[in-house]
FIKOLNU-165272 format. One record per residue (C-alpha): residue number from 1; x, y negated, z negated. Coordinates in pm, whole numbers. Each point is the difference from the previous one (the first is absolute). Layout:
NODE   i      X      Y      Z
NODE NUM      X      Y      Z
...
end
This chain:
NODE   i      X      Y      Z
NODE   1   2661   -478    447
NODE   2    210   -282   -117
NODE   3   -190   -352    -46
NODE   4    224   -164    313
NODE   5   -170    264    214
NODE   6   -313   -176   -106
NODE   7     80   -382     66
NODE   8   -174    -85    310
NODE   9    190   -129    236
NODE  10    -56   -362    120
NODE  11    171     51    348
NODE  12   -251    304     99
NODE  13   -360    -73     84
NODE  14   -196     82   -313
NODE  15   -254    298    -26
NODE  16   -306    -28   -220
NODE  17    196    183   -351
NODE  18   -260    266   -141
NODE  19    102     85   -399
NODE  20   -135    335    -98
NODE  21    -78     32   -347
NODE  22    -23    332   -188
NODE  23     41    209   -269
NODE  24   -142   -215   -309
NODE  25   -136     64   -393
NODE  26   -287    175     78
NODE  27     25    416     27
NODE  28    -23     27    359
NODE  29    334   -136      4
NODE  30    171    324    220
NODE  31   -277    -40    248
NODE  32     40   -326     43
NODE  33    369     68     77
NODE  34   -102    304    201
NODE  35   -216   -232    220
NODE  36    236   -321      2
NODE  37    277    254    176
NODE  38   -236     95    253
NODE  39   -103   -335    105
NODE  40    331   -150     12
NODE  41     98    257    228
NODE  42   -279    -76    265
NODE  43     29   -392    -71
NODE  44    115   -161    421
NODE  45    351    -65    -76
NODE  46     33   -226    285
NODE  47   -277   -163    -62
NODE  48     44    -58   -423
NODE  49    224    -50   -227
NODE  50    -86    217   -306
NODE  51    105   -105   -359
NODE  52    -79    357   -239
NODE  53    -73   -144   -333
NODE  54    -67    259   -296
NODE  55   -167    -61   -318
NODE  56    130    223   -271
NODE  57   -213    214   -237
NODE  58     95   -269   -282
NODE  59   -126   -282    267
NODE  60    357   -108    137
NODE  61     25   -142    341
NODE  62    295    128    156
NODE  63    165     34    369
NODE  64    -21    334     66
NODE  65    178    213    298
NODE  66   -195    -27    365
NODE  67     56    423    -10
NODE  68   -367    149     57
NODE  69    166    360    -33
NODE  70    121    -48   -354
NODE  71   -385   -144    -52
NODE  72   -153    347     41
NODE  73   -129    276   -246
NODE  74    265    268    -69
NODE  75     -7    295   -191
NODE  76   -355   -117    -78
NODE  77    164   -280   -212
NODE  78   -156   -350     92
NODE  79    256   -253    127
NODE  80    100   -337   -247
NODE  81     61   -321     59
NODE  82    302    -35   -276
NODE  83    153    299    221
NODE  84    -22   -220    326
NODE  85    112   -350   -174
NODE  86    312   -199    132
NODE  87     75    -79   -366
NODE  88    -87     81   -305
NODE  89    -28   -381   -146
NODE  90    -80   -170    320
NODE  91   -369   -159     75
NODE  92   -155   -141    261
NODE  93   -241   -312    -87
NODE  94   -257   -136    269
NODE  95    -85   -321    -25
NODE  96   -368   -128   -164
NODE  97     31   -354    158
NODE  98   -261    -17    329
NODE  99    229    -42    270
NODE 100    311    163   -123
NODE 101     34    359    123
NODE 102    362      2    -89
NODE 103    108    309   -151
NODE 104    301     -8   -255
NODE 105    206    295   -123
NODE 106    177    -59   -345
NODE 107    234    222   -208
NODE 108    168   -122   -336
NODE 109    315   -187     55
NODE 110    -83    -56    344
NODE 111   -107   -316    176
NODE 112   -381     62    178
NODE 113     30     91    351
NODE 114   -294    -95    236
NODE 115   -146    249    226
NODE 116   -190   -189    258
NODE 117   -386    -36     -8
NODE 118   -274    297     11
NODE 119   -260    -29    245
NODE 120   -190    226   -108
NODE 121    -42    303   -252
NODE 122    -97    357     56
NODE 123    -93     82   -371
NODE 124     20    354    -18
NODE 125    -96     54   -356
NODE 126   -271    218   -176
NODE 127   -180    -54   -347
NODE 128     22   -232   -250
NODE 129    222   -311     62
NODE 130     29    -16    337
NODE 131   -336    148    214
NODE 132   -221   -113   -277
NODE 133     23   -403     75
NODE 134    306    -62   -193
NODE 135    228    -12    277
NODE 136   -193   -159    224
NODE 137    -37   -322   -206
NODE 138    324    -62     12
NODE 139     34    -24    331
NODE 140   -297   -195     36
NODE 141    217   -203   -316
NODE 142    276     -1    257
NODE 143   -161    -65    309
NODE 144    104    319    156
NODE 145   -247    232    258
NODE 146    -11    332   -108
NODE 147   -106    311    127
NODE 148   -352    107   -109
NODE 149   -286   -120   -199
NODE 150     11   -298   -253
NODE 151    -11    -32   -348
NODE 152   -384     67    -43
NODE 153    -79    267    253
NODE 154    386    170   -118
NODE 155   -169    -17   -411
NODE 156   -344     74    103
NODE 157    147    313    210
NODE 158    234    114   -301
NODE 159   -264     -9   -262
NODE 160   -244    304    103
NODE 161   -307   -119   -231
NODE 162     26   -351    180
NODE 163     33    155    315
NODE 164   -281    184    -11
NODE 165   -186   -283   -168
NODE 166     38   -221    349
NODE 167    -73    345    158
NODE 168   -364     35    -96
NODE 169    -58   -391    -20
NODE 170     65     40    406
NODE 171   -234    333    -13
NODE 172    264    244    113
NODE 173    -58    332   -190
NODE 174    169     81   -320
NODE 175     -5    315   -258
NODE 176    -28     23   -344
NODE 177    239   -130   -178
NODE 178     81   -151   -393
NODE 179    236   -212   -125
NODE 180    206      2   -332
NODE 181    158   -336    -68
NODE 182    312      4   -220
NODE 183   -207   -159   -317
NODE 184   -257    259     32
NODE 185    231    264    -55
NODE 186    251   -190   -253
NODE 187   -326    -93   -232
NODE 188   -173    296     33
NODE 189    134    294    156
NODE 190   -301    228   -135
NODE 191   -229   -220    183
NODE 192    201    -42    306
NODE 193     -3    386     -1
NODE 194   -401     18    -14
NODE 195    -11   -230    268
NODE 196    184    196    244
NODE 197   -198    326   -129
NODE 198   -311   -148     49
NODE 199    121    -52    385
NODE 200     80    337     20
NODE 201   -353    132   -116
NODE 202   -179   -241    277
NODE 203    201    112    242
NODE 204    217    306    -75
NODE 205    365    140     18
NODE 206    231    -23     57
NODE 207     88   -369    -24
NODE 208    277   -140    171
NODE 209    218   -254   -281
NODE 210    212   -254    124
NODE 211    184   -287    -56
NODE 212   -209   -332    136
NODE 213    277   -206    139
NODE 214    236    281    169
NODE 215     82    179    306
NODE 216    187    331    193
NODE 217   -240    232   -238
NODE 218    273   -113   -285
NODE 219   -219     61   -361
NODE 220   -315    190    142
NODE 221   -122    269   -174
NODE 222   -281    253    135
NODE 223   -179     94   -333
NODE 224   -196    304      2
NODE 225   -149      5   -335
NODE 226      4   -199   -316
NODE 227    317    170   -156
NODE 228    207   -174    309
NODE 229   -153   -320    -73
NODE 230    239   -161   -287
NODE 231    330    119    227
NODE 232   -160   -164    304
NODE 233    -50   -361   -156
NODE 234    342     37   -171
NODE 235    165     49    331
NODE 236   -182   -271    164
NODE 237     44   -252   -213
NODE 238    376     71      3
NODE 239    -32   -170    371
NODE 240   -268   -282   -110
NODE 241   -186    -77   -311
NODE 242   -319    -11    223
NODE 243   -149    340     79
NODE 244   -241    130    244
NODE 245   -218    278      2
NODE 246   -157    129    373
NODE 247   -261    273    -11
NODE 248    124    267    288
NODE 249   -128    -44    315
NODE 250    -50    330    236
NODE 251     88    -71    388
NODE 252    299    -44    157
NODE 253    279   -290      6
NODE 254    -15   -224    273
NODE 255    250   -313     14
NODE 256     31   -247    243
NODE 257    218   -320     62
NODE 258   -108   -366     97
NODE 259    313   -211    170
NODE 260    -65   -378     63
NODE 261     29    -92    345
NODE 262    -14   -325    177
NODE 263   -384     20     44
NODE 264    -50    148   -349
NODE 265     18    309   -185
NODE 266    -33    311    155
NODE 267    -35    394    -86
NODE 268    199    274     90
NODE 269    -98    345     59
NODE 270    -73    209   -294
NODE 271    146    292   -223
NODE 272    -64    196   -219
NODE 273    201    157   -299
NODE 274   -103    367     24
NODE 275      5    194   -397
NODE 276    331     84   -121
NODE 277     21    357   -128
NODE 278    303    -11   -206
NODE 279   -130   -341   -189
NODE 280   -337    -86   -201
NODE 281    -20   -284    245
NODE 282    180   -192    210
NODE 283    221   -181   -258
NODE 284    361   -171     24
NODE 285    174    318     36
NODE 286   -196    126    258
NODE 287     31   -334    228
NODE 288    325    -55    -45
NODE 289    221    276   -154
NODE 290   -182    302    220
NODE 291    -87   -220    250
NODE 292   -312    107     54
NODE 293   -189    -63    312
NODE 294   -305   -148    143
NODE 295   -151     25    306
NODE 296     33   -253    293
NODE 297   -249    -64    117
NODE 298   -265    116   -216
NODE 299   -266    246     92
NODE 300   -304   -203     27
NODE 301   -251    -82    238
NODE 302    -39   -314    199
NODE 303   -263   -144   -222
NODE 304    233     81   -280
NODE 305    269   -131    108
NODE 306   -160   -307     86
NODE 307   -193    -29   -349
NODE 308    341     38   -175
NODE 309    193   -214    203
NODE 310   -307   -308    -49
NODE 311     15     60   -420
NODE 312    400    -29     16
NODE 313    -33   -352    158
NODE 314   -273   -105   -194
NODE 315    171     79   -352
NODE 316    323   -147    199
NODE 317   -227   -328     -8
NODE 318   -164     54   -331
NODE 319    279    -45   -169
NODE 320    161   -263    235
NODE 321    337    242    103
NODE 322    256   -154    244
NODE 323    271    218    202
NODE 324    -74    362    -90
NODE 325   -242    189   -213
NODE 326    -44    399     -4
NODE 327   -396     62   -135
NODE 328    -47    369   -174
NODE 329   -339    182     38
NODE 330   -187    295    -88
NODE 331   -240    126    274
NODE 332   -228    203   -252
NODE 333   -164    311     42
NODE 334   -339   -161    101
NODE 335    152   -198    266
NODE 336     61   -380   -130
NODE 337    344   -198    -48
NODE 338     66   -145   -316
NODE 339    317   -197   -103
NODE 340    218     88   -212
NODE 341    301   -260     47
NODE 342    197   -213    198
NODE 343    374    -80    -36
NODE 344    110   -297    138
NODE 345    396    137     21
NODE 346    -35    346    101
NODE 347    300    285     11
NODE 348    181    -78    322
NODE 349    246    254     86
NODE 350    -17    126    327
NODE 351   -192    297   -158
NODE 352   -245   -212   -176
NODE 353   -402      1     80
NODE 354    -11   -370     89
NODE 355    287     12    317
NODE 356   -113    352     63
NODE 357   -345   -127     96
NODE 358    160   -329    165
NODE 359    203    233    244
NODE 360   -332    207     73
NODE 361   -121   -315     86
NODE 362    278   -166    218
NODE 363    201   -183   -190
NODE 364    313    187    -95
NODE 365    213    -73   -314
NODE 366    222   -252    146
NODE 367   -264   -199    125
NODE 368   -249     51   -294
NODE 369    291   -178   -189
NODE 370     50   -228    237
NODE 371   -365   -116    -30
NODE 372     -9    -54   -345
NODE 373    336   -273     -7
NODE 374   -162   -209    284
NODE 375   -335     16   -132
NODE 376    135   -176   -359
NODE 377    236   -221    234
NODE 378   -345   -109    137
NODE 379   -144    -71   -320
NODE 380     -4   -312   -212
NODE 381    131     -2   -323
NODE 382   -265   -166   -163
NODE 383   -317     89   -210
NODE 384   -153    322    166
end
C-alpha cells in the first residue's frame, strides 16, 4: 500500500477513517497482529476508510500493508509488525494538539506527507504500553475517540492486584491471592520466598505464579511444589517485575463478555473453557497455538446463567470499562462464582471467546465490530 493510496480524497464524500493499531513492545505482540488482521478484514468497507497502523516490537509506528492473510499465525510462528511495514525507516506521527487528528507519514530525505484525519481508533493492542492506559492517554492527549475503556479502567484492568482490589471494594467475590512487588523480591528474595510459602501452607498447592500486569497466559506458571517455585517467579518476572500468586481454585471456567450498547452495558451468553488434556492448564499455547476450544454456550442453568451474566456487568462497572470487556470466572465445586479477571481488550479473532459468545448471542462478527467504532464515535473525548 503506497501512501497516495492513503490521501483521502477531497472530491469523494468522506467516511469516518478508523486507524487500527497493533502489534506494539509488549510480548503479546503476534497476537495483537493475529487479531489486527482479523478485524481489518471484517471492518464495512463501504462504510470506513481504514488506516492499519503497526507499532513495532522496538515501539516504531509504521504504515503497514491492509493484507489480513499475511496477519495470521503460520507454521505456529506469530506474525510481526517489521514483516508487514511499508518501510523500514518510515513513521507515522499522530498529532498531540486537541483538535488536530492529522496523521503524517515521514521517511528520511523525504518531505512529510499528510494522511487525512482519524476519526477514530480501534486499538487492538495487548499488555503493557498500549491496553494498560498508555495508549489511551494519548489519544485523550490528542483528542482522538478510541475504541474501549480509558486510561483508568484500561490500568486498573491490566494490573491484576488493582483489579481485584476494586473487585472486593464493590463485594464481587475474589480468591486468594498474594502479591510480590518488584522491591520485595530485589531487597530480599529470601523473604519474598517465605511470603509466598506461607500462602501456600494456608491454602495449599499448587499455586498458580504469574506476572501482575500481563495477559494471553504469557509468564504463568502452575507450581506444584516448592522445588518449581524459584523457576516460576523467574519466568514471570521476565513478563513484569510484579508477580502474582493465585491459590487453585477447583470448578470449572466460565467466561463471559459485556458489549456497551446504547442503553448501557450488556452480557452475553456464557462459556466455558472445558480442561485441556495435553496442557497443565489452559495457557498461551493452548488458546492460541492448539486452538483449543470452549463451549458456546456454556452448560449452566438459568439461574446460572443469569448470576454470571449480573457479576460480568457489575465488575464491567466496578472498574468503570467502556466498549468491551470479557470477565473470567470459576464456578467452584460448592456452587459460587468468583472472579478471577477481566480484560478490557480481549483476543478477537473470529475464533476467540469474546465474538464466539457475541455470535451465540446475535450479534455476528461484522456487526460486533461495527458496534464498537460507533459506540467511541459516540463518545466524548474528554475526562471519563
Amino acid at each position: 500500500m503506497s501512501t497516495e493510496n492513503l490521501l483521502q480524497s477531497p472530491e469523494q464524500p468522506r467516511k469516518p477513517r478508523v486507524a487500527v493499531v497493533f502489534g506494539g513492545r509488549s510480548s503479546e505482540h503476534g497476537i495483537s497482529v493475529v487479531t489486527a488482521g482479523a478485524v481489518l478484514s471484517a471492518i464495512d468497507r463501504s462504510t470506513y476508510d481504514v488506516l492499519p497502523i503497526g507499532i513495532t516490537a522496538d515501539g516504531r509506528w509504521a504504515l503497514t500493508a491492509d493484507d489480513p492473510a499475511r496477519m495470521a499465525i503460520t507454521d505456529r510462528k506469530m506474525p510481526e509488525v517489521a514483516q508487514l511495514a511499508e518501510s523500514t525507516e518510515g513513521g507515522v506521527v499522530l498529532s498531540v494538539e486537541p483538535g488536530n487528528r492529522e496523521v503524517v507519514y515521514t521517511e528520511p530525505g523525504s518531505v512529510p506527507k499528510a494522511l487525512g484525519e482519524v476519526d477514530v481508533v480501534f486499538p487492538m493492542l495487548h499488555g503493557p504500553y498500549g491496553e494498560d492506559g498508555t495508549l489511551q492517554g494519548l489519544l485523550d492527549l490528542a483528542g482522538v475517540p478510541y475504541v474501549g475503556s480509558g486510561v483508568l479502567a484500561s490500568a486498573v484492568g491490566q494490573d491484576k492486584e488493582y483489579m481485584k482490589r476494586v473487585f472486593i471494594s464493590y463485594g464481587l467475590p475474589v480468591g486468594p491471592y498474594e502479591v510480590i512487588r518488584p522491591r520485595e523480591w530485589d531487597n530480599d528474595p529470601a523473604a519474598a520466598r517465605k511470603k509466598i510459602v506461607d500462602f501456600a501452607g494456608e491454602h495449599g498447592w499448587p499455586l498458580f505464579v504469574k506476572p501482575a500486569r500481563g495477559g494471553s497466559s504469557m509468564g504463568i506458571t502452575k507450581v506444584n511444589d516448592l522445588s518449581g517455585l524459584d523457576g516460576a517467579i523467574e519466568e514471570a518476572r521476565r513478563h513484569d517485575p510484579k508477580i502474582l500468586v493465585e491459590s487453585l481454585l477447583r470448578g470449572r471456567e466460565i467466561e463471559c463478555g459485556v458489549l456497551e450498547f446504547e442503553d448501557g452495558p450488556r452480557a452475553s451468553v456464557p462459556a466455558e473453557i472445558p480442561p485441556v488434556t495435553a496442557h497443565e492448564f489452559y495457557d498461551f499455547e493452548a488458546k492460541y497455538i492448539d486452538s483449543a476450544s470452549g463451549i458456546v454456550p456454556a452448560p449452566l442453568t438459568a439461574e446460572e446463567t443469569a448470576e454470571v451474566q449480573r457479576l460480568a456487568v457489575q465488575a464491567f462497572d466496578a472498574v468503570s470499562c467502556e466498549g468491551l470487556v470479557r470477565a473470567d470466572f470459576f464456578l467452584t465445586d460448592d456452587g459460587e462464582f468468583v472472579i478471577n479477571e477481566i480484560n478490557t481488550m480481549p483476543g478477537f479473532t473470529p475464533i476467540s471467546m469474546y465474538p464466539r459468545m457475541w455470535q451465540e448471542s446475535g450479534v455476528s462478527y461484522p456487526e460486533l465490530v461495527d458496534r464498537l467504532i460507533q459506540a467511541a464515535l459516540r463518545r466524548s473525548t474528554g475526562l471519563r
